[in-house]
Residue frames as qw, qx, qy, qz and C-alpha x, y, z in Angstrom:
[[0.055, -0.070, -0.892, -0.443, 124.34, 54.56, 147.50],
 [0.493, -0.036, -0.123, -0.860, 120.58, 54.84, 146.69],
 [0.346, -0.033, 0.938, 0.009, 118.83, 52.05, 147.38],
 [0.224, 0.069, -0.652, -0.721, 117.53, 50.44, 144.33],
 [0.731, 0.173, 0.210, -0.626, 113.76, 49.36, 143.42],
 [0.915, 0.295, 0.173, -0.214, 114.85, 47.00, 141.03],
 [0.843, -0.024, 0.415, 0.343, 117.73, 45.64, 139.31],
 [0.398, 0.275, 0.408, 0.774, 117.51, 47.96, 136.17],
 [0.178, -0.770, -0.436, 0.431, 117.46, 50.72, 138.02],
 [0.011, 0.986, -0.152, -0.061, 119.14, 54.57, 137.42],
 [0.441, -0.720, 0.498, 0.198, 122.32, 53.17, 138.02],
 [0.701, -0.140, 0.635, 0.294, 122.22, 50.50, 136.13],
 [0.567, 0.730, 0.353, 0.143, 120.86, 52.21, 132.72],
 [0.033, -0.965, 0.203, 0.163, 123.81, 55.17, 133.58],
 [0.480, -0.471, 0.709, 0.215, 126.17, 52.31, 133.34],
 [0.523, 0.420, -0.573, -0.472, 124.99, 51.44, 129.86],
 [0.013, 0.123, -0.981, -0.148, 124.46, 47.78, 130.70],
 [0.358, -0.131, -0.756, -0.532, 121.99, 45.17, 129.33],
 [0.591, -0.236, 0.172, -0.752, 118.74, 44.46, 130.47],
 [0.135, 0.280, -0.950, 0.041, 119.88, 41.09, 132.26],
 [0.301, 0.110, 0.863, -0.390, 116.31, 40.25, 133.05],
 [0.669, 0.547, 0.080, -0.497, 114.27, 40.92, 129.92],
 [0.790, 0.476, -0.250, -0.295, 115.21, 39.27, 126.62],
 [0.954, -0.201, 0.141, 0.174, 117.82, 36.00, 126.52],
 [0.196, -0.816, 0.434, 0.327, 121.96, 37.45, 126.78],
 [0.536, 0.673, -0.494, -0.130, 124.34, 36.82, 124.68],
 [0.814, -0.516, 0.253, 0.083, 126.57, 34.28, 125.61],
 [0.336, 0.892, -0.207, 0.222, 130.04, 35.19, 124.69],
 [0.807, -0.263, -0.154, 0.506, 133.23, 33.61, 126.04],
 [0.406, -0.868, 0.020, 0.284, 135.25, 35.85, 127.55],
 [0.544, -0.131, 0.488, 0.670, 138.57, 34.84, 125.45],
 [0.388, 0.679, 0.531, 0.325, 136.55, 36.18, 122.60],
 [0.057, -0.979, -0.193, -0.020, 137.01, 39.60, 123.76],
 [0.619, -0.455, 0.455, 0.450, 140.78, 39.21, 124.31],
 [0.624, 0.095, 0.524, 0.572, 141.07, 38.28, 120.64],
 [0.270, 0.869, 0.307, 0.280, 139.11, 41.16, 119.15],
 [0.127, -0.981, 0.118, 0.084, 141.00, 43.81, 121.58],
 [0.503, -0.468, 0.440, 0.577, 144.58, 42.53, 120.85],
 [0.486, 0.307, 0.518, 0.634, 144.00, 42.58, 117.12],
 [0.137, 0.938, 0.110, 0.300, 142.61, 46.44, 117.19],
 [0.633, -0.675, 0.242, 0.291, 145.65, 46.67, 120.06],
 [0.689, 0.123, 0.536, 0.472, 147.52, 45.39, 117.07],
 [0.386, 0.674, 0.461, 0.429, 146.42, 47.63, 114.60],
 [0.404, 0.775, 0.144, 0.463, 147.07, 50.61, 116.31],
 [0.433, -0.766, 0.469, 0.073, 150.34, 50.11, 117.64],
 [0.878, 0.320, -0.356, -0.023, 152.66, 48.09, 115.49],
 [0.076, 0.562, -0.717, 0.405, 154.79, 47.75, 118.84],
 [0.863, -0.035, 0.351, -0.361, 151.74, 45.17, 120.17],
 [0.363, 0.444, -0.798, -0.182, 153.10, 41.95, 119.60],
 [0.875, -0.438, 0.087, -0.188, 151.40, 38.57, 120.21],
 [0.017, 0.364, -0.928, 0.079, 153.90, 35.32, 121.76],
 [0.758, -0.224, 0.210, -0.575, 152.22, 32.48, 122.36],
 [0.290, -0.357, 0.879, 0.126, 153.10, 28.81, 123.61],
 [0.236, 0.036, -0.898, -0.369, 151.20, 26.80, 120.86],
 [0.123, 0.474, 0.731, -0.475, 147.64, 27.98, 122.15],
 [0.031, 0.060, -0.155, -0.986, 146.87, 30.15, 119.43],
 [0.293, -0.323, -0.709, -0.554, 143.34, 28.90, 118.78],
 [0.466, -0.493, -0.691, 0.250, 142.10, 28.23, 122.51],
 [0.264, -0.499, -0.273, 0.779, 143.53, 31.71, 123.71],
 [0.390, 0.844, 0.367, 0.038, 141.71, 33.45, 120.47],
 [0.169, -0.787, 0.193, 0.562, 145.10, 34.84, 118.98],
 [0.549, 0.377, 0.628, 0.402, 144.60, 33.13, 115.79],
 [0.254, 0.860, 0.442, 0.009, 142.84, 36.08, 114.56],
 [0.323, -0.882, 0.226, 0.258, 145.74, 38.24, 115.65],
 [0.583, -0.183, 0.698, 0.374, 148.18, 35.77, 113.80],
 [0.522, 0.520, 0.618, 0.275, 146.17, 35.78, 110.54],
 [0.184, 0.900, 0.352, 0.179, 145.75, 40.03, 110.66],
 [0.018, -0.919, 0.390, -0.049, 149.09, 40.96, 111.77],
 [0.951, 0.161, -0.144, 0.222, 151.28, 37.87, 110.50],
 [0.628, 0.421, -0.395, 0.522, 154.44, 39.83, 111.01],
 [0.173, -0.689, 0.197, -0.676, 153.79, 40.74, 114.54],
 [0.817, -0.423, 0.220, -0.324, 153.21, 37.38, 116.20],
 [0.519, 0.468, -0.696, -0.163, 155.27, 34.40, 116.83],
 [0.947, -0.093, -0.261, -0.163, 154.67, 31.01, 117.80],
 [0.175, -0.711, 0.615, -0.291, 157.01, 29.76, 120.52],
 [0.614, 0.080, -0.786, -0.001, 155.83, 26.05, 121.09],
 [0.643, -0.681, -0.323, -0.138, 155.32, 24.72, 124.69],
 [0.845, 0.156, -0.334, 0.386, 157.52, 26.99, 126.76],
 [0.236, -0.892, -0.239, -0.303, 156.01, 29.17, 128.88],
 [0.547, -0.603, 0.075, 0.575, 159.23, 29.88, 131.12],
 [0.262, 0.105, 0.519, 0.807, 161.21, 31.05, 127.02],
 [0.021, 0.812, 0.321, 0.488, 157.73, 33.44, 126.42],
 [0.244, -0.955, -0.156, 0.063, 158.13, 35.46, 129.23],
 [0.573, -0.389, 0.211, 0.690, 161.96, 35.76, 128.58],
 [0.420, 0.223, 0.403, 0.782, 161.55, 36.33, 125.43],
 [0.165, -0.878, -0.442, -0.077, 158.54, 38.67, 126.01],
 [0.468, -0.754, -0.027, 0.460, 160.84, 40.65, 129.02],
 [0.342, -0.269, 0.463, 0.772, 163.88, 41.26, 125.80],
 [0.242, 0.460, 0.509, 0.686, 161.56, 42.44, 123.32],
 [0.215, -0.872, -0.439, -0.042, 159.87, 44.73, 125.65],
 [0.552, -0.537, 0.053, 0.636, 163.56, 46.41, 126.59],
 [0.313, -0.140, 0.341, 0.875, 163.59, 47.57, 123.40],
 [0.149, 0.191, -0.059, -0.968, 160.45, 49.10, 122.86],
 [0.355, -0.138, -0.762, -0.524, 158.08, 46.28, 122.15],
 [0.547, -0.158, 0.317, -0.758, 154.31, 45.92, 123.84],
 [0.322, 0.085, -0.922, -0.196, 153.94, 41.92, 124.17],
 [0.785, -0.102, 0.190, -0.581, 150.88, 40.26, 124.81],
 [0.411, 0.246, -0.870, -0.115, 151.60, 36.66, 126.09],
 [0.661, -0.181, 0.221, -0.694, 149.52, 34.05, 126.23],
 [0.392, 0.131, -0.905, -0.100, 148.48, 30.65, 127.41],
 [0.661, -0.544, -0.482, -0.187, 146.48, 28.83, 129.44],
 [0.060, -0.867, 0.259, -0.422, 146.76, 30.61, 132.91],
 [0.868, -0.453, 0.195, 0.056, 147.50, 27.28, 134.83],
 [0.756, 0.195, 0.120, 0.614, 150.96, 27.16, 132.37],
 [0.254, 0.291, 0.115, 0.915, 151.45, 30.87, 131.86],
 [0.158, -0.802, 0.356, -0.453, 151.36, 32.43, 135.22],
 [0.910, -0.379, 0.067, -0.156, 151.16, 29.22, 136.80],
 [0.929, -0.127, 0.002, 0.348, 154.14, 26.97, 135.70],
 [0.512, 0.632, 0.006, 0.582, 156.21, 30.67, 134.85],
 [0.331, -0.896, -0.294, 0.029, 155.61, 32.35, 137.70],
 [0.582, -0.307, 0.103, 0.746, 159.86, 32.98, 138.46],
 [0.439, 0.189, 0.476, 0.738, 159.91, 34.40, 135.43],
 [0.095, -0.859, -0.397, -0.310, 156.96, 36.57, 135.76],
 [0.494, -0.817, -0.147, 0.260, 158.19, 37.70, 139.19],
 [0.517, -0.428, 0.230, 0.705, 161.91, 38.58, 138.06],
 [0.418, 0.099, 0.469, 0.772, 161.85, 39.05, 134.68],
 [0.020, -0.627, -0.530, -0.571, 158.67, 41.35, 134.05],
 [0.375, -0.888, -0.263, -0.045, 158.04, 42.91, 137.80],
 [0.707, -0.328, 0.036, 0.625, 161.44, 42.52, 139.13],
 [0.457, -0.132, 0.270, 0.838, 162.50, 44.69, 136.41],
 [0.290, 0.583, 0.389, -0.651, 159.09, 46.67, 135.49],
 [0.038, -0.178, 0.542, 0.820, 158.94, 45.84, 131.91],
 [0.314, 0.232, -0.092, -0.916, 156.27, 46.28, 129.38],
 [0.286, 0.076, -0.915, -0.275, 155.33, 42.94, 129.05],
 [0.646, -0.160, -0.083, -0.742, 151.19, 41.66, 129.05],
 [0.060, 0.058, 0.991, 0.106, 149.99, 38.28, 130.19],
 [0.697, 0.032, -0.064, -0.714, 146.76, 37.12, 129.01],
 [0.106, -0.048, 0.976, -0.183, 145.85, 33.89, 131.09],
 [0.476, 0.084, -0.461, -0.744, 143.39, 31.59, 129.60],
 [0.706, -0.356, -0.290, -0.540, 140.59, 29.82, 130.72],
 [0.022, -0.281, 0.631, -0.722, 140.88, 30.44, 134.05],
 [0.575, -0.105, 0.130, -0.801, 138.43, 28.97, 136.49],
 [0.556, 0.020, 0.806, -0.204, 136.38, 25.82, 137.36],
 [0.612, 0.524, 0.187, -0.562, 134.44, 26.71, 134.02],
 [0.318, 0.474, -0.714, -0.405, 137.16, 25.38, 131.76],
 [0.825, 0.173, -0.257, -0.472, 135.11, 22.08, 132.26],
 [0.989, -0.014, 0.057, -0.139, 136.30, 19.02, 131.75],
 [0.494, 0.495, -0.594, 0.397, 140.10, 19.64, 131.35],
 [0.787, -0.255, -0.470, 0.306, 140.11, 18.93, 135.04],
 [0.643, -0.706, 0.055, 0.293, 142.13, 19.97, 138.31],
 [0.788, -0.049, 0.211, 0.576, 145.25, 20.08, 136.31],
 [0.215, 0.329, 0.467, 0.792, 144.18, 22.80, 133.85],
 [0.280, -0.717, -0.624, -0.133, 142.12, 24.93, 136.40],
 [0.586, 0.179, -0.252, 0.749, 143.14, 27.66, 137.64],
 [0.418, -0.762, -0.425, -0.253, 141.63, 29.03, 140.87],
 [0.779, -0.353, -0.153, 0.495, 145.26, 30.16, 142.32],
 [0.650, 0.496, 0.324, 0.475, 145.95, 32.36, 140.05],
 [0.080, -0.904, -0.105, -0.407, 144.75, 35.98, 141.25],
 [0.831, -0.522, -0.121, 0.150, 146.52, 34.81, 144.44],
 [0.713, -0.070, 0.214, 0.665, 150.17, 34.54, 142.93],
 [0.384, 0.518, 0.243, 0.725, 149.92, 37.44, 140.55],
 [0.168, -0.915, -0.157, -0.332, 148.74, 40.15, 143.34],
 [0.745, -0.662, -0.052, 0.058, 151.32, 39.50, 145.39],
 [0.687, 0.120, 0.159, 0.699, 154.23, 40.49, 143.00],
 [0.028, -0.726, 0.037, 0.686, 154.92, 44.58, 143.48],
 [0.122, 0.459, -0.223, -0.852, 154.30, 46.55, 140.45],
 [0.066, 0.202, 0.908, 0.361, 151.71, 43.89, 138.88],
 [0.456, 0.134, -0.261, -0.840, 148.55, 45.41, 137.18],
 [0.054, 0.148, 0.986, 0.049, 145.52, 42.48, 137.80],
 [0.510, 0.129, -0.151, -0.837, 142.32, 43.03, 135.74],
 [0.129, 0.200, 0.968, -0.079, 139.43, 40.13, 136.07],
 [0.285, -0.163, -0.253, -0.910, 136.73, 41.56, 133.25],
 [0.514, 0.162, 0.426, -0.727, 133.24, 40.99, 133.74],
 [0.670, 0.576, 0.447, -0.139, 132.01, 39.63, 130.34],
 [0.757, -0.312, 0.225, 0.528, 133.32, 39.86, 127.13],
 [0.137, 0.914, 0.094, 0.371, 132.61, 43.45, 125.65],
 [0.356, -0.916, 0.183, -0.029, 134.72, 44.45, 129.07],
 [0.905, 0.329, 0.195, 0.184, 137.28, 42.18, 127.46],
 [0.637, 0.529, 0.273, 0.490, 138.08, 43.83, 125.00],
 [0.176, -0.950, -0.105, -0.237, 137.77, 46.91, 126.57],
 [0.278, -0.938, 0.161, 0.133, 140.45, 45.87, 128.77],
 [0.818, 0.123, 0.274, 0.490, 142.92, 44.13, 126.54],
 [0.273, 0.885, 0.167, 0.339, 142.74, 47.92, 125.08],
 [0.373, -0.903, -0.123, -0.174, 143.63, 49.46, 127.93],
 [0.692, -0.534, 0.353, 0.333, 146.62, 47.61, 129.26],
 [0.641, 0.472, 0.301, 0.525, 148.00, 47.93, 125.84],
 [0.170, 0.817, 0.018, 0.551, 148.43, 51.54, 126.25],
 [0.594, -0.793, 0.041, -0.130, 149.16, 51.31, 129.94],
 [0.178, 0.666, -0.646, 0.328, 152.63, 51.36, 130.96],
 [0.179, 0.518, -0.820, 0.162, 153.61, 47.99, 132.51],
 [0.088, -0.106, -0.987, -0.089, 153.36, 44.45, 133.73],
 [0.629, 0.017, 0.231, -0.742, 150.19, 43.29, 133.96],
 [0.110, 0.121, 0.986, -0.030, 147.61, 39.93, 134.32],
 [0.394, 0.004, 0.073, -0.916, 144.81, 39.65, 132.47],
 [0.141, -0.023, 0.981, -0.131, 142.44, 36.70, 133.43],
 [0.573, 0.160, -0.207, -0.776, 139.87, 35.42, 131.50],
 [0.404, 0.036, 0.914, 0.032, 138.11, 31.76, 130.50],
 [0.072, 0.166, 0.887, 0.424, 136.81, 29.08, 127.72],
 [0.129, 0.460, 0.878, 0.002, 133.24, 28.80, 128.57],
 [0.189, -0.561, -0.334, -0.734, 130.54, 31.17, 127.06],
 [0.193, -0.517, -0.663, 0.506, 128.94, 33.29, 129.87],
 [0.073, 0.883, 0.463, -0.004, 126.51, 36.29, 129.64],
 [0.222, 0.258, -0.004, 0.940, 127.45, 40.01, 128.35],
 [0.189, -0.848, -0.459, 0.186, 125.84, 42.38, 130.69],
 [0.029, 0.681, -0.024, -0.731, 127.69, 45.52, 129.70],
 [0.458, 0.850, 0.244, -0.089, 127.28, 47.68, 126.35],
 [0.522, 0.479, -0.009, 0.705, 130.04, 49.37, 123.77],
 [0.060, 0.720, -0.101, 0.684, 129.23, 52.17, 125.64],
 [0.663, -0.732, -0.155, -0.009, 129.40, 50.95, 129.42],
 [0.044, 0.881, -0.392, 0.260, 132.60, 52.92, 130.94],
 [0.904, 0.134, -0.205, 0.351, 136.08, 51.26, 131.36],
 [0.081, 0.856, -0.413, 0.300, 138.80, 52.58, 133.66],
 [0.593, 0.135, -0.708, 0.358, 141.72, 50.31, 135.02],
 [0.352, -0.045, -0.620, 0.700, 141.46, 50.45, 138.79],
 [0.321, -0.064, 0.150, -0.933, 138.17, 51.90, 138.84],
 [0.083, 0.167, 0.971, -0.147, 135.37, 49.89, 140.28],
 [0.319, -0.186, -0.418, -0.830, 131.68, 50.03, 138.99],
 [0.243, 0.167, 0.768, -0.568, 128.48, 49.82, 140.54],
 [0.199, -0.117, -0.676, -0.699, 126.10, 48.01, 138.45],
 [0.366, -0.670, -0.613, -0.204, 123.30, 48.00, 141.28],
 [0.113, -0.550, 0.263, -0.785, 121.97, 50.36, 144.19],
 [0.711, -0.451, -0.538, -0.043, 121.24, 48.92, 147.20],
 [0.087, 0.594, -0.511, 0.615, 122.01, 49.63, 151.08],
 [0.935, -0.331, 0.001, -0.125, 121.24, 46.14, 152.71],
 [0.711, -0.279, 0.373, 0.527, 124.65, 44.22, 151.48],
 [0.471, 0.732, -0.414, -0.265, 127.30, 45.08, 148.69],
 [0.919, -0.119, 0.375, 0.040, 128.05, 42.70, 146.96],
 [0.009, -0.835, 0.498, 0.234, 131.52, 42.79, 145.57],
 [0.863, 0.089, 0.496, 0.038, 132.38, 40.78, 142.38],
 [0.225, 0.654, -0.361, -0.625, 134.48, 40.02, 139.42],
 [0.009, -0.086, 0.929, 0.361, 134.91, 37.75, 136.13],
 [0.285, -0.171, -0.727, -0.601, 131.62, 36.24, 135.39],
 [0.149, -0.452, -0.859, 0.187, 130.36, 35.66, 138.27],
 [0.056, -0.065, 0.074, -0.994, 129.28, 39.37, 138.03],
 [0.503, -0.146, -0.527, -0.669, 126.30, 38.33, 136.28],
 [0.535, -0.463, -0.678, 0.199, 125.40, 35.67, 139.57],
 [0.229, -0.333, -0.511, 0.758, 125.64, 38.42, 141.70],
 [0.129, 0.014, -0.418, -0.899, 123.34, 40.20, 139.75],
 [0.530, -0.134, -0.782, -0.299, 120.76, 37.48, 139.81],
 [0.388, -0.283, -0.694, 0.537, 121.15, 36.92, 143.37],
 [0.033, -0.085, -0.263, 0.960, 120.35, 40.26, 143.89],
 [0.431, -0.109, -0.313, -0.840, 117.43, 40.67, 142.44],
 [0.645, -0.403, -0.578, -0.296, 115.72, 37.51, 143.83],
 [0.247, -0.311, -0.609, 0.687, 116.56, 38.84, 147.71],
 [0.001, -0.106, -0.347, 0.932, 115.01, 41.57, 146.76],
 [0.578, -0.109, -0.403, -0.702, 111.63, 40.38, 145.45],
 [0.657, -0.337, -0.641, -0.211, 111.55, 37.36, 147.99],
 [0.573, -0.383, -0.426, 0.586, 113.45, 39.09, 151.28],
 [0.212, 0.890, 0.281, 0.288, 113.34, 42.34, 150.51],
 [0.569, -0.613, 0.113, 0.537, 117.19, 42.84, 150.97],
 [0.422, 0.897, -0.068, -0.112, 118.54, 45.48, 148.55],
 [0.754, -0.089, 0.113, 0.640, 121.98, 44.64, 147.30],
 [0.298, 0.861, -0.228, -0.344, 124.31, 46.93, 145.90],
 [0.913, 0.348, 0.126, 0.170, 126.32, 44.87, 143.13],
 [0.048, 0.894, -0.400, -0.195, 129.80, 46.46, 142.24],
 [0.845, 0.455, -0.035, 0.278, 132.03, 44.95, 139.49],
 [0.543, -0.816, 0.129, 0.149, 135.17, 44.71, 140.90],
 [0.880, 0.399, -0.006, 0.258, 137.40, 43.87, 138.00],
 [0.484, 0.635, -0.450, 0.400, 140.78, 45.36, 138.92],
 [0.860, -0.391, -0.291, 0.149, 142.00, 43.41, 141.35],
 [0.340, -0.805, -0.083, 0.480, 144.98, 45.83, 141.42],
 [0.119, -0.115, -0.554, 0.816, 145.18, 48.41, 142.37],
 [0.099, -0.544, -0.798, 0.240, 141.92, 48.26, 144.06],
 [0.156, -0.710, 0.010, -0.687, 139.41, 51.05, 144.09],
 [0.102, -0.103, -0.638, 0.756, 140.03, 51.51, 147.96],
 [0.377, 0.144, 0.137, -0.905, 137.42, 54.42, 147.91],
 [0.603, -0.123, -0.448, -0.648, 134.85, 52.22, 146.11],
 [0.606, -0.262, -0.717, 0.222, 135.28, 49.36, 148.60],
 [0.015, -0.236, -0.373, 0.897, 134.93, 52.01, 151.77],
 [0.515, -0.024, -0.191, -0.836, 131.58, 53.44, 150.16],
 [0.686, -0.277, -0.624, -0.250, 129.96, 50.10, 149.57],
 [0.520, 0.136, -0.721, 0.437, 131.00, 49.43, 153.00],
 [0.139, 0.018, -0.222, 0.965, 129.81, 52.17, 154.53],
 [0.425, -0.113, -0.175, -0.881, 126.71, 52.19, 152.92],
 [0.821, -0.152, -0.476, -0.275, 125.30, 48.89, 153.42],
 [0.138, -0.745, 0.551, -0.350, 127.60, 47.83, 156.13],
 [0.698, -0.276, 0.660, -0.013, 128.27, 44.32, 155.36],
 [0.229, 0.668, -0.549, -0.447, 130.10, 42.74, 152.51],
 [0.792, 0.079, 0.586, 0.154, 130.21, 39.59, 150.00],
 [0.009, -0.568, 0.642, 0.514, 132.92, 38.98, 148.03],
 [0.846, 0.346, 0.302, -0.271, 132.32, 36.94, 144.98],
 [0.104, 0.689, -0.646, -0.312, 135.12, 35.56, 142.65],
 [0.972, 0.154, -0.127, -0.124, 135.47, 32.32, 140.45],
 [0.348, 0.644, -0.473, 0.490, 138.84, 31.59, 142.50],
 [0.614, -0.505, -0.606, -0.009, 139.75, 30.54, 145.44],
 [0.177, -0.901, -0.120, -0.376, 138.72, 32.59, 148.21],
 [0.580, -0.569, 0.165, 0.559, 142.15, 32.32, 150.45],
 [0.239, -0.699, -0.044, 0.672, 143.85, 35.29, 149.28],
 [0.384, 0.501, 0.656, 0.414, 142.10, 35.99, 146.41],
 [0.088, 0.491, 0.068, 0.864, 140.36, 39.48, 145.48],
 [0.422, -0.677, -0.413, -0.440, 138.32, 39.04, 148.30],
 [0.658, -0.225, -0.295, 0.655, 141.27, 38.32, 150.46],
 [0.382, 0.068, -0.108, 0.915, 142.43, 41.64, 149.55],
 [0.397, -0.595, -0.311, -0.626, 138.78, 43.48, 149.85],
 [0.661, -0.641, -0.380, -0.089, 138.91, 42.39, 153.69],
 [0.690, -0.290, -0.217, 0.626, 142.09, 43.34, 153.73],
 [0.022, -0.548, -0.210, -0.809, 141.50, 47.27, 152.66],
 [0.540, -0.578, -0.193, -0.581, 138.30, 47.39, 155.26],
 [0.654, -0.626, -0.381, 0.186, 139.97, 45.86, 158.11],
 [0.350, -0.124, -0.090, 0.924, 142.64, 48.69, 158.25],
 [0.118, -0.005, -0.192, 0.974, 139.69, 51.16, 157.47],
 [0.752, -0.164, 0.007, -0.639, 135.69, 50.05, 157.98],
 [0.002, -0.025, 0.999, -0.030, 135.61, 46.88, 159.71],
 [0.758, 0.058, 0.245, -0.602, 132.20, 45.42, 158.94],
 [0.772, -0.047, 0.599, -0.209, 130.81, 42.12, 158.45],
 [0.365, 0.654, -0.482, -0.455, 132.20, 39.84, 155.45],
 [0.894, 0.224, 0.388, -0.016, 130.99, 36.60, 153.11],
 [0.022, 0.539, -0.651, -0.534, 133.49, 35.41, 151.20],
 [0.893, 0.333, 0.242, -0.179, 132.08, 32.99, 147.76],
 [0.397, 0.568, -0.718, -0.061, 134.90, 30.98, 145.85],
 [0.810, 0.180, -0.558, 0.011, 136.54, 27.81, 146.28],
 [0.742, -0.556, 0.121, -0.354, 136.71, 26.14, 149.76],
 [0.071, -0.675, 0.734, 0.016, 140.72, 25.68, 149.63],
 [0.743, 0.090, 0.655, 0.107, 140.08, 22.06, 147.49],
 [0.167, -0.163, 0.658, 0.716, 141.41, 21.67, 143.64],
 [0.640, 0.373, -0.214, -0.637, 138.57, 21.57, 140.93],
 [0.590, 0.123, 0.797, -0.032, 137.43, 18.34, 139.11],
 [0.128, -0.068, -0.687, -0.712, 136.28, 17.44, 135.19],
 [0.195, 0.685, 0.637, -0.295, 132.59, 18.25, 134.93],
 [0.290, 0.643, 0.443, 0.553, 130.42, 20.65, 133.11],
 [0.162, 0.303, -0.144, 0.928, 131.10, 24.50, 133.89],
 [0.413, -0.420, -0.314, -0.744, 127.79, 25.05, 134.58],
 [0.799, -0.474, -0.353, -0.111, 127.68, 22.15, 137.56],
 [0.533, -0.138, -0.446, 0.705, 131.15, 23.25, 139.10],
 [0.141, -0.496, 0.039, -0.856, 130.10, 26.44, 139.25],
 [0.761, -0.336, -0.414, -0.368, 127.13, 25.01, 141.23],
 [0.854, -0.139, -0.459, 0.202, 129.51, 22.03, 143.07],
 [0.437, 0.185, -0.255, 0.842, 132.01, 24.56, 144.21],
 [0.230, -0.726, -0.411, 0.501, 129.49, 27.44, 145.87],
 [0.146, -0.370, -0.034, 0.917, 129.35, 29.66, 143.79],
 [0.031, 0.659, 0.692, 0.292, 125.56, 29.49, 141.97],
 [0.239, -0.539, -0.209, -0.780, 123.37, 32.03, 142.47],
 [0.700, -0.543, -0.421, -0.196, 121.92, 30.16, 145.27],
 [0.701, -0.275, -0.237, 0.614, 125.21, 30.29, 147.31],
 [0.178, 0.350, 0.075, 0.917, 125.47, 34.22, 146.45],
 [0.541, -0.484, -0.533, -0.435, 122.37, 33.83, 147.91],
 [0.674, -0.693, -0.240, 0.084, 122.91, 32.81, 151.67],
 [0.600, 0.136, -0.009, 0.788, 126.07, 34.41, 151.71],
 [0.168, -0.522, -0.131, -0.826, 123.89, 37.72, 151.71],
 [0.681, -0.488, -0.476, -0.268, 121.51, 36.03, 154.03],
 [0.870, -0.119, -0.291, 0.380, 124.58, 35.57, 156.37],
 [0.277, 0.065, -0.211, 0.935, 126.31, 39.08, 156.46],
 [0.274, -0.566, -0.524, -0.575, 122.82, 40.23, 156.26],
 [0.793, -0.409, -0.439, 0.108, 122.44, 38.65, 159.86],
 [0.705, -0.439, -0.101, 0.548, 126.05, 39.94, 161.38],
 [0.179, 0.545, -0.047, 0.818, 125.53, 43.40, 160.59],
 [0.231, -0.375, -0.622, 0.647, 125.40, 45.48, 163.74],
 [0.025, 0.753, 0.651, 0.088, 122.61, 47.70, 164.44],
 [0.396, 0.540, -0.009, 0.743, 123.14, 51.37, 163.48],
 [0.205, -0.126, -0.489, 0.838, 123.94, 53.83, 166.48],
 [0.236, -0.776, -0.581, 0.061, 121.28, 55.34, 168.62],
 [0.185, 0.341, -0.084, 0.918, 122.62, 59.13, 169.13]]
């Protein structure tokens, strides 16, 4: 990795994304991007099919409902009965996309996920909604910070955590065409678009949206955009260079991208709206202690449940601001070891 001068550097302009420090971002809930990509998903494939448990507005599959009426169908609350029914329509050749909030649908399904969709490798999508402390004020109940946890830990599951929601859409696309199960995890609240139509999408490929070769930081879901931020103000008030890398498939990991960062900078911070016992960052430490042990901040939830509040202050309450992205660097920064004398 190069190390970068600024934020919107070489790398970042190759990567097609926005200039997150000049003009005011979009803000753009993440679900949004879900609904656009299942309804072009929709359109060209009539084997895409939504389910959903009586969320159709919240999870943005209204749209889907309204533009492919004979493709969706409306189940009520019964997120164990979607993924069955999901698992039997996929046997015969359908591509379901089911959805619900992700605390009900992976959360209260999960059996069902595990047997009926991995167990047996069928063809069947979840799309888990507002995920995260950010959903607000629904509370602890309706939070889901467990999520990445349960769903990596089922053999032959596919776990994507976009960035923003242009990468969304991008991957609702994707897993649509991809051969089997899979979790995709979004949320409610509006949060900044920092990539572009044209910023490159590949399942299981990780991106590097800065250069740096102090720390890498190593993030997905929104907080991309904090780690972004963060970066930039070490390196104008500490002059520590991150490197940034959008981790968004949780699996299967880029190995090789985690090793590089590693390598280059030689101390890590994970970053993840989730909590950080065996989360993606779990699995990031678990990659690099079998093959680059170096130093490693983990940012997420501090094994405790979420609370009603505004998105904006859990984020904050919980450790995972900008500021906390902050010493976190400050920290591995510290407990890197000093490169060999020869």
């Amino acid at each position: 990795m190069a190390s970068g001068t600024n934020v919107f550097d070489d790398a970042a302009r190759a990567m097609h994304l926005v200039d997150y420090l000049g003009a005011e971002l979009k803000q753009i809930p993440t679900r949004n991007g879900f609904g656009e990509g299942v309804i072009e998903a929709g359109s060209r494939d009539r084997n895409v099919l939504g389910i959903c448990a009586d969320l159709s507005e919240s999870t943005r599959f209204e749209g889907f409902k309204k533009a492919h009426p004979g493709q969706y169908v409306e189940l009520g609350v019964s997120e164990q009965m979607l993924v069955a029914m999901a698992g039997g329509l996929a046997a015969v050749g359908k591509i379901p996309w089911i959805a619900s909030y992700a605390m009900f649908n992976p959360g209260r399904s999960w059996e069902q996920v595990r047997t009926i969709m991995a167990l047996n490798e069928t063809n069947v999508k979840i799309a888990g909604a507002h995920a995260g402390v950010s959903v607000g004020p629904d509370g602890a109940t309706h939070q889901a910070i467990e999520d990445i946890a349960i769903m990596r830990v089922i053999p032959h599951m596919t776990v994507v955590v976009p960035c923003d929601a242009v990468q969304t859409k991008k991957a609702t696309l994707a897993l649509s065409a991809a051969w089997g199960p899979a979790y995709l995890r979004f949320g409610r609240e509006k949060s900044a678009v920092v990539t572009t139509g044209e910023t490159p999408f590949e399942i299981g490929k990780a991106q590097t949206f800065r250069e740096g070769r102090d720390v890498a930081i190593v993030a997905c879901g929104i907080l991309v955009y904090n780690a972004l931020l963060a970066a930039d103000r070490l390196a104008r008030e500490a002059g520590i260079e991150c490197a940034v890398v959008n981790n968004h498939t949780v699996k299967p990991m880029d190995e090789a991208a985690i090793v590089d960062a590693a390598r280059a900078c030689g101390a890590i911070v994970t970053v993840e709206e989730h909590q950080k016992h065996a989360g993606m960052g779990s699995r990031v430490a678990e990659i690099l202690a079998q093959r680059l042990p170096v130093p490693i901040e983990m940012v997420g939830v501090d094994d405790t449940f979420g609370q009603s509040g505004d998105p904006a202050e859990l984020i904050e309450f919980y450790g995972m601001g900008v500021a906390s992205i902050e010493a976190a660097v400050r920290r591995a920064h510290r407990r890197k070891k000093p490169p060999l004398r020869l």
